[in-house]
KOLTOR-596011 format. One record per atom (N, C-alpha, C, O): atom name; residue number from 1; x, y, z. Coordinates in pm, whole numbers, plus 50000, padded with zeros to 5 digits. Each point is the difference from the previous one (the first is absolute). Example, Ala and Ser with C-alpha at 12.3 -4.5 7.8 and 13.67 -1.06 7.14 Angstrom:
2
N|1|51319|49431|50780;
CA|1|49911|50119|50000;
C|1|50090|50120|50000;
O|1|50104|49998|50066;
N|2|49861|50107|49862;
CA|2|50082|50119|50006;
C|2|49923|50109|50073;
O|2|50051|50111|50017;
This chain:
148
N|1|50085|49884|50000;
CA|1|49915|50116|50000;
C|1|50090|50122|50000;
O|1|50098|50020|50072;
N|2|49846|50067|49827;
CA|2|50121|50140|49956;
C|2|49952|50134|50080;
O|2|49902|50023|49929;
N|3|50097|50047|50136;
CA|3|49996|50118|50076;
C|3|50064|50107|49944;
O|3|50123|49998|49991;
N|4|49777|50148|49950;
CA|4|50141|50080|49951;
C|4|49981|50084|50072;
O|4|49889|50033|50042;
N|5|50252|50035|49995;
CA|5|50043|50076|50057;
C|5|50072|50168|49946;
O|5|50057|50009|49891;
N|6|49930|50094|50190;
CA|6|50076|50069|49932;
C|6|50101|50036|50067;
O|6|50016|50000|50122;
N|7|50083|50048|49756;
CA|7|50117|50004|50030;
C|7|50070|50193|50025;
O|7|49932|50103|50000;
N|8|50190|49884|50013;
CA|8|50001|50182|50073;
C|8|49985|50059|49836;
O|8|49957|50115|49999;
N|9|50069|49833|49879;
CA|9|50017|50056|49894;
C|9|49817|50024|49970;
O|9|49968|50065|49901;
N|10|49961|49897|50159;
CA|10|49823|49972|49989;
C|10|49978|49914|49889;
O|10|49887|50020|49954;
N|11|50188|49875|49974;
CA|11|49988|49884|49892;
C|11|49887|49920|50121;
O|11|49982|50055|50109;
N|12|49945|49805|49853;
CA|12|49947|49914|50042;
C|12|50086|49883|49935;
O|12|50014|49978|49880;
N|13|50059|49926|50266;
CA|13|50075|49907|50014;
C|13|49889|49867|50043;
O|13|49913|49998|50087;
N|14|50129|49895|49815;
CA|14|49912|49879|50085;
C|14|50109|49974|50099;
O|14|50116|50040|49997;
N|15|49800|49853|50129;
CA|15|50077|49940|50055;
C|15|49908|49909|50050;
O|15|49879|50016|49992;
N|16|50192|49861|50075;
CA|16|49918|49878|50023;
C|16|50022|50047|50180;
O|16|50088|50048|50072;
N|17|49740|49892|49941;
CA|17|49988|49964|50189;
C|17|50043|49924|50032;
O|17|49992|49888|49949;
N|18|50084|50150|50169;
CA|18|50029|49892|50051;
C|18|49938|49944|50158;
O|18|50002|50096|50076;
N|19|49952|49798|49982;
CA|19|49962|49953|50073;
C|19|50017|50077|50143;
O|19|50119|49994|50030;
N|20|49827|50055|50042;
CA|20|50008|50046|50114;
C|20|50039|49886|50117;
O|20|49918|49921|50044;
N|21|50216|50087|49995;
CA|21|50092|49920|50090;
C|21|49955|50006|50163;
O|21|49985|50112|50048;
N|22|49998|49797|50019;
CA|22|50037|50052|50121;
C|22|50135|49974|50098;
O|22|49985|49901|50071;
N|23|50110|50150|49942;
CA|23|50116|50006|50020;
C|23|50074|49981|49923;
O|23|49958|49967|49889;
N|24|50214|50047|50138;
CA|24|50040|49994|49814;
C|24|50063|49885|49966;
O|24|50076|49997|49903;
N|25|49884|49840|50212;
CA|25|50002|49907|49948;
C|25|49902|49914|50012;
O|25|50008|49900|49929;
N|26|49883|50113|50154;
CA|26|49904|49961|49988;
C|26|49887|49922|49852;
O|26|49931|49899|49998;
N|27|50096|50201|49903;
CA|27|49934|49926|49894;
C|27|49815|49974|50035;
O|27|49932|49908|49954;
N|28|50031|50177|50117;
CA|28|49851|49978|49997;
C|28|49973|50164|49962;
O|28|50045|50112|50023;
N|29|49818|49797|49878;
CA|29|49905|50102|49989;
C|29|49916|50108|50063;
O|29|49938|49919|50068;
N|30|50020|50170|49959;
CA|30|49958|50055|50116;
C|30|49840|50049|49925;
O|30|49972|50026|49883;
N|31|49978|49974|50190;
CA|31|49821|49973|50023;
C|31|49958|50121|49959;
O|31|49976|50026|50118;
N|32|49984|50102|49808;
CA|32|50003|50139|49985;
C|32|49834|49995|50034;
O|32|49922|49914|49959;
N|33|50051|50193|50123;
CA|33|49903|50045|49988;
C|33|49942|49943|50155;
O|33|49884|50003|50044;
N|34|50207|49958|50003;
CA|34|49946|49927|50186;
C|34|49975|50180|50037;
O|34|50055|50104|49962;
N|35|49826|49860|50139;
CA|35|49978|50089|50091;
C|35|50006|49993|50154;
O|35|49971|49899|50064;
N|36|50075|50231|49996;
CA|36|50024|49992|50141;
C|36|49905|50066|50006;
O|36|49965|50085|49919;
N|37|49961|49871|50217;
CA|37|49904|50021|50068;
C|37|50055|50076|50127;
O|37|50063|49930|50079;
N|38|49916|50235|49956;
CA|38|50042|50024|50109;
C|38|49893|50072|50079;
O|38|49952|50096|49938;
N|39|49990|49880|50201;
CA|39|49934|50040|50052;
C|39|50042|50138|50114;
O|39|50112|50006|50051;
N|40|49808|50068|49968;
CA|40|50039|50124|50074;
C|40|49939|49953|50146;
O|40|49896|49937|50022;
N|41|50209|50119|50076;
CA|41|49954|49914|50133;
C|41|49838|50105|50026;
O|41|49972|50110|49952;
N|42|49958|49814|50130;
CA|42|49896|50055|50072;
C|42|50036|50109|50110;
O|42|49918|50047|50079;
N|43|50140|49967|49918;
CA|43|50020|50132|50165;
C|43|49988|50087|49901;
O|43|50023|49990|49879;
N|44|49927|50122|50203;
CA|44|49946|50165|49917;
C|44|50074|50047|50091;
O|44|50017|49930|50100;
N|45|50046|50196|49893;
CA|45|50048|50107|50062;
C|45|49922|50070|49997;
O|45|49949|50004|49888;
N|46|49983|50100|50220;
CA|46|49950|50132|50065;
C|46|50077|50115|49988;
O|46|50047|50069|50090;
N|47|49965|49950|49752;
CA|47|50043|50113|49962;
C|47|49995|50094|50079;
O|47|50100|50051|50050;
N|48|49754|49992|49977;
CA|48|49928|50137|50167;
C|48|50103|49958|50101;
O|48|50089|50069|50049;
N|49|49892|49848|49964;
CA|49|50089|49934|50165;
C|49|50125|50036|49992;
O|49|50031|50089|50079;
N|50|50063|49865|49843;
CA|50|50092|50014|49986;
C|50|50067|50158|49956;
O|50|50117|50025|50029;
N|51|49816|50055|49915;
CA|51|50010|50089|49939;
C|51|49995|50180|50143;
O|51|50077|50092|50026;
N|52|49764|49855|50030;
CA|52|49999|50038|50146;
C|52|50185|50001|50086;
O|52|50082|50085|50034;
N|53|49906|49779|49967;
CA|53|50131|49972|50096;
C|53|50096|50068|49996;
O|53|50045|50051|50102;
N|54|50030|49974|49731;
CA|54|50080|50006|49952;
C|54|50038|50194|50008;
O|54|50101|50070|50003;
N|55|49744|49953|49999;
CA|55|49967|50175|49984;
C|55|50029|50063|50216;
O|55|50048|50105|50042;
N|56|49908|49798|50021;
CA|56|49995|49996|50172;
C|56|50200|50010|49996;
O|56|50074|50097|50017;
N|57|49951|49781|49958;
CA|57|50112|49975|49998;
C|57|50118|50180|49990;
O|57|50061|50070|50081;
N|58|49910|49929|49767;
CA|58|50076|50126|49954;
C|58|49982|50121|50058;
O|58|50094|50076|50023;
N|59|49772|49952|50008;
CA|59|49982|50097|50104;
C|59|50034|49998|50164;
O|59|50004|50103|50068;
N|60|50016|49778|49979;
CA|60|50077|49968|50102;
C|60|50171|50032|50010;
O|60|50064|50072|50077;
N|61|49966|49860|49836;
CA|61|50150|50061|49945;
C|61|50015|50155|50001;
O|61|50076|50061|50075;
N|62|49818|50010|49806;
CA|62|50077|50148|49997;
C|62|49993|50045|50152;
O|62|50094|50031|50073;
N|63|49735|49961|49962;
CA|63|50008|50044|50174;
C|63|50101|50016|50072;
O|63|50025|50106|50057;
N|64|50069|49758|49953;
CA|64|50134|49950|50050;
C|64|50107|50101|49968;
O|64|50070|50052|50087;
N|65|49936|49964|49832;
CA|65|50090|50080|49910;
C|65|50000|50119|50052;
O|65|50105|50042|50048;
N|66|49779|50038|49954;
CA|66|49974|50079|49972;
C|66|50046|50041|50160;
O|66|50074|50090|50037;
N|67|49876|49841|50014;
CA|67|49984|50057|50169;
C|67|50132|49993|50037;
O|67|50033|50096|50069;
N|68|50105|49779|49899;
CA|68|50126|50022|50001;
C|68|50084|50115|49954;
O|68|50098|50052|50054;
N|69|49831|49981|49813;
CA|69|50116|50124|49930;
C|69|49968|50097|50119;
O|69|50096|50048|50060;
N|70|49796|49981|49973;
CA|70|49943|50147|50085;
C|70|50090|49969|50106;
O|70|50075|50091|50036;
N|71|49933|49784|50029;
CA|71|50029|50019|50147;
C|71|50208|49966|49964;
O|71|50062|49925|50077;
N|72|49983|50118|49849;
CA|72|50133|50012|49924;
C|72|50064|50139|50022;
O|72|49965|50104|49946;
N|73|50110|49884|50120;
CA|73|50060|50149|50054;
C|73|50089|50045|49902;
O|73|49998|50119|49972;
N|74|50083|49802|49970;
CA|74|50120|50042|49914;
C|74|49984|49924|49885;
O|74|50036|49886|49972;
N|75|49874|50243|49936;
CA|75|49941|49921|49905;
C|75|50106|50030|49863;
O|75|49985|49926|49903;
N|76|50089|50151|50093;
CA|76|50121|49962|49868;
C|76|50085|49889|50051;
O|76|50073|49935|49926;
N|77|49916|50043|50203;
CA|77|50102|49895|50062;
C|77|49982|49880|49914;
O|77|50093|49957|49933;
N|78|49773|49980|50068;
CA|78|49896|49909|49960;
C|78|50036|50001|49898;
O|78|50078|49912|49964;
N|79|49878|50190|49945;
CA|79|50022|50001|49824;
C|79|50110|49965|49934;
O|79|50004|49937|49895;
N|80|50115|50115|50186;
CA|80|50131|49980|50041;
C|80|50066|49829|49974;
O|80|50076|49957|49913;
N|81|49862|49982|50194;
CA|81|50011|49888|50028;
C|81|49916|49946|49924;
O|81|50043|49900|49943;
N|82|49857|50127|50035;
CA|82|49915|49929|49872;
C|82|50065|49961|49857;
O|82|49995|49890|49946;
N|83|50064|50224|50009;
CA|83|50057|50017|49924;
C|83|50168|49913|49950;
O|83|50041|49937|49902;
N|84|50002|50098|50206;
CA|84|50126|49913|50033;
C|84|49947|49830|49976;
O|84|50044|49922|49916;
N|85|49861|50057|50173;
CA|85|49987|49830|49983;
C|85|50010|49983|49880;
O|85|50090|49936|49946;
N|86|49787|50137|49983;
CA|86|49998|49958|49856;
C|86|50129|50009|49900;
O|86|50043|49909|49928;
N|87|50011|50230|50086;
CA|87|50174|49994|49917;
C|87|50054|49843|50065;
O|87|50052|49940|49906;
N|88|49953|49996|50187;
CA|88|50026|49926|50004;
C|88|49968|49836|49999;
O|88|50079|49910|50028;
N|89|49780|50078|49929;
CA|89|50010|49880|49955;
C|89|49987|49993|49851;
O|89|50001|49887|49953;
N|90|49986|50221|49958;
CA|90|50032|50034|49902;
C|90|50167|49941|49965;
O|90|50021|49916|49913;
N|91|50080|50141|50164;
CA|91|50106|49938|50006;
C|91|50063|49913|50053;
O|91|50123|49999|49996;
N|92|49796|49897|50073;
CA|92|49989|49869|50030;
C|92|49965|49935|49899;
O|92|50074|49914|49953;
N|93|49792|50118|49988;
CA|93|49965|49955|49850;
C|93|50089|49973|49902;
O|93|50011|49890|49947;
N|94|50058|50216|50024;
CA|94|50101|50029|49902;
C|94|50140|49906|50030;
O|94|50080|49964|49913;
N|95|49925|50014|50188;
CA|95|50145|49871|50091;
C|95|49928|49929|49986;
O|95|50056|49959|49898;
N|96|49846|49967|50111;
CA|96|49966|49872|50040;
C|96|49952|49923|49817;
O|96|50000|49882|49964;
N|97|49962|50255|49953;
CA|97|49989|49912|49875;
C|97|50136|50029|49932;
O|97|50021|49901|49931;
N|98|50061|50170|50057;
CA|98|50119|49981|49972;
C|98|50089|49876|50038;
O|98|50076|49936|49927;
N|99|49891|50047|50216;
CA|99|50070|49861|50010;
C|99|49911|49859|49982;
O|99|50037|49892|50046;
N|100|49839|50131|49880;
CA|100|49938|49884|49963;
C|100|50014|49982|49881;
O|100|49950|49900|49949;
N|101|50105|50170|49992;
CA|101|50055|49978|49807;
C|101|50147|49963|50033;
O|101|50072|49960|49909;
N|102|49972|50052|50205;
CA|102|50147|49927|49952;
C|102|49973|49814|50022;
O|102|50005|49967|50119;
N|103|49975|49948|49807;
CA|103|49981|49875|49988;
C|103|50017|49898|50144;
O|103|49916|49937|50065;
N|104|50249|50083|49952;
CA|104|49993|49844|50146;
C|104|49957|50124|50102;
O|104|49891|49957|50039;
N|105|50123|50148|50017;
CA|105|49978|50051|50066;
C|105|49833|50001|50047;
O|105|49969|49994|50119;
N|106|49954|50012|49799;
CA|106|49919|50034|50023;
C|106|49914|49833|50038;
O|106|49901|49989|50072;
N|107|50169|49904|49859;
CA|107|49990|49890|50013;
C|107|50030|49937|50196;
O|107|49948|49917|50074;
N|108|50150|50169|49933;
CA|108|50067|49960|50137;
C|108|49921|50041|50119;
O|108|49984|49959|50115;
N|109|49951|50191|49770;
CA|109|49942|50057|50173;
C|109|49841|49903|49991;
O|109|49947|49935|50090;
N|110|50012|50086|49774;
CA|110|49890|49850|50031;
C|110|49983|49922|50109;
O|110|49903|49986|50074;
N|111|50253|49941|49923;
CA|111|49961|49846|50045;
C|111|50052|50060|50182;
O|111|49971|49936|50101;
N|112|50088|50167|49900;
CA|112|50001|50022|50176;
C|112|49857|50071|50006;
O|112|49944|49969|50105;
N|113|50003|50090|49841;
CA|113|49831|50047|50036;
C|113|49968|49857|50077;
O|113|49995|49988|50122;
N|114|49978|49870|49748;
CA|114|49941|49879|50002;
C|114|50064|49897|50146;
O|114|49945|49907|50060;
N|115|50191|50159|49960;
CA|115|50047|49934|50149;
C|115|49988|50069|50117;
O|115|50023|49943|50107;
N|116|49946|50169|49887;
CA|116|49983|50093|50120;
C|116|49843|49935|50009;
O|116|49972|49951|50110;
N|117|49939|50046|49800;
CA|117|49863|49964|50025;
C|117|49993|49898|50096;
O|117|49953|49992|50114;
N|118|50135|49894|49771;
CA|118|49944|49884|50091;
C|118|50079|49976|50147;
O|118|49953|49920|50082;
N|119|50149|50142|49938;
CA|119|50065|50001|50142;
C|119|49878|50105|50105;
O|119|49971|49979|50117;
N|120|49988|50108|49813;
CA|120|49894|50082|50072;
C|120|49877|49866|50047;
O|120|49955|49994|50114;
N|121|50011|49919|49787;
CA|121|49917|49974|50016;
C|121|49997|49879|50136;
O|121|49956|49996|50115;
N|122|50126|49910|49785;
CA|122|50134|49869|50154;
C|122|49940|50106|50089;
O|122|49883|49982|50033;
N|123|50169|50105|50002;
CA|123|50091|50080|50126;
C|123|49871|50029|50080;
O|123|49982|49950|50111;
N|124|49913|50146|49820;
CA|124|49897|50055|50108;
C|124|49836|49936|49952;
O|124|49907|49982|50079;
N|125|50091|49994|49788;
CA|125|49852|49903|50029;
C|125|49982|49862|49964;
O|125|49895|49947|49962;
N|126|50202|50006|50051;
CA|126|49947|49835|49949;
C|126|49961|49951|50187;
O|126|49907|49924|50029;
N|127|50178|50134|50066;
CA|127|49936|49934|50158;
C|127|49903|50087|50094;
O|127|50021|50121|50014;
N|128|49869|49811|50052;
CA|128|49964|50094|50071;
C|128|50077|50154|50125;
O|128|49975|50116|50029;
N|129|50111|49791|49999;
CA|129|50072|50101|50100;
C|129|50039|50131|49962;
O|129|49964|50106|50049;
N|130|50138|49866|49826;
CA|130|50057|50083|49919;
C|130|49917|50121|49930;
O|130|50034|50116|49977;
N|131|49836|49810|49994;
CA|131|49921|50080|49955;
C|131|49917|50104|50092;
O|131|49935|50100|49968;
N|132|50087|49848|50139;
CA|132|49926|50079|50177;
C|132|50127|50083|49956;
O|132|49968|50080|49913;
N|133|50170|49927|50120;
CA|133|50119|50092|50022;
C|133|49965|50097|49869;
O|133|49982|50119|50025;
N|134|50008|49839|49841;
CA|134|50002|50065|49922;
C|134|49864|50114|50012;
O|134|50003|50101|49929;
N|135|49916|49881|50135;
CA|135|49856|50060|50021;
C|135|50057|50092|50115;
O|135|49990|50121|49977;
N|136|50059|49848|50125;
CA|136|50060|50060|50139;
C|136|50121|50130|49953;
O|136|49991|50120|50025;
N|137|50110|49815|49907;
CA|137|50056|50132|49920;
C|137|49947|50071|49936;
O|137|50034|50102|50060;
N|138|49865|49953|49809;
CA|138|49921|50022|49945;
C|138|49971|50121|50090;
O|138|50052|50112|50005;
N|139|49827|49817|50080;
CA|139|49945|50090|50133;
C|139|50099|50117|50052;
O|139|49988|50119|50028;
N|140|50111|49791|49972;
CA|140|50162|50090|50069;
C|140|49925|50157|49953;
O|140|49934|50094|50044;
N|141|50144|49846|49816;
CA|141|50042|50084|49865;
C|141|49920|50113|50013;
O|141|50059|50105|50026;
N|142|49813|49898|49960;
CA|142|49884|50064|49982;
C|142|49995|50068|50129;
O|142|49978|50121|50005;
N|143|50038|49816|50089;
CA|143|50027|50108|50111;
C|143|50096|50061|50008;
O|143|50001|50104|50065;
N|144|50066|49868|49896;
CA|144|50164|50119|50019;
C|144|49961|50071|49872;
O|144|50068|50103|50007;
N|145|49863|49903|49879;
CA|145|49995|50101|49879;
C|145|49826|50117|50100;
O|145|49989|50117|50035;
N|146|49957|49811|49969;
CA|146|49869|50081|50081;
C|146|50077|50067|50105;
O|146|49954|50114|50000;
N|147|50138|49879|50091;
CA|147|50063|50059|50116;
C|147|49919|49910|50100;
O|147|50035|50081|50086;
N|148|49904|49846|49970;
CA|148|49972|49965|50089;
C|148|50046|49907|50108;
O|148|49932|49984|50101;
């Protein structure tokens, strides 16, 4: 069976079909025209509901916000420091993908990410105890950053 085709010059080229393969040693025919059947789950989302929440939510936030900047005494201080963070993870950004295009390097720091994990993990949650200490420091933490 001849199929024509065109070509970049716009002539019409025959060419013969060839059998649709499945894998490229397989040698079977493949079935054209199967249909998948896909069903959409039953749960509905509450667009209102969610939408409500989402509107509570954001207005909770600016509130927050809002009532912090006011009660902010040294407010170029803030902007200041605002500002600064950002110049700087900007240039954290800029180090950290620079050294992910250099090839073993970026390979190396990979696989210590992948061993620090799992020694994190050994270390403070695979046992109950460990995981009480790791919860007990935590607490520390949060109290010495709150001042209390």
């Amino acid at each position: 069976m001849a199929l024509l085709t065109r070509t970049a010059n716009a002539g019409l080229v025959a060419r013969t079909q060839r059998p649709a393969l499945v894998g490229l040693k397989a040698g079977l025919p493949v079935r054209r025209g199967a249909a998948v059947a896909v069903k959409a789950a039953n749960n509905e989302l509450d667009t209102e509901d969610i939408n409500k929440k989402l509107n509570e939510s954001l207005s909770n936030t600016t509130t927050y916000l809002q009532t912090k900047w006011e009660e902010t005494e040294d407010k170029p201080a803030a902007v200041a420091v605002t500002g600064g963070i950002l110049l700087l993870l900007v240039a954290a950004n800029s180090v950290v993908d620079a050294v992910d295009r250099i090839p073993i390097v970026s390979d190396l720091i990979e696989l210590v990410g992948i061993v620090v994990t799992g020694w994190f993990t050994y270390r403070y949650l695979v046992f109950g105890p460990d995981r009480e200490e790791l919860v007990s420091n935590f607490k520390a933490f949060l109290n010495k950053v709150y001042g209390k």
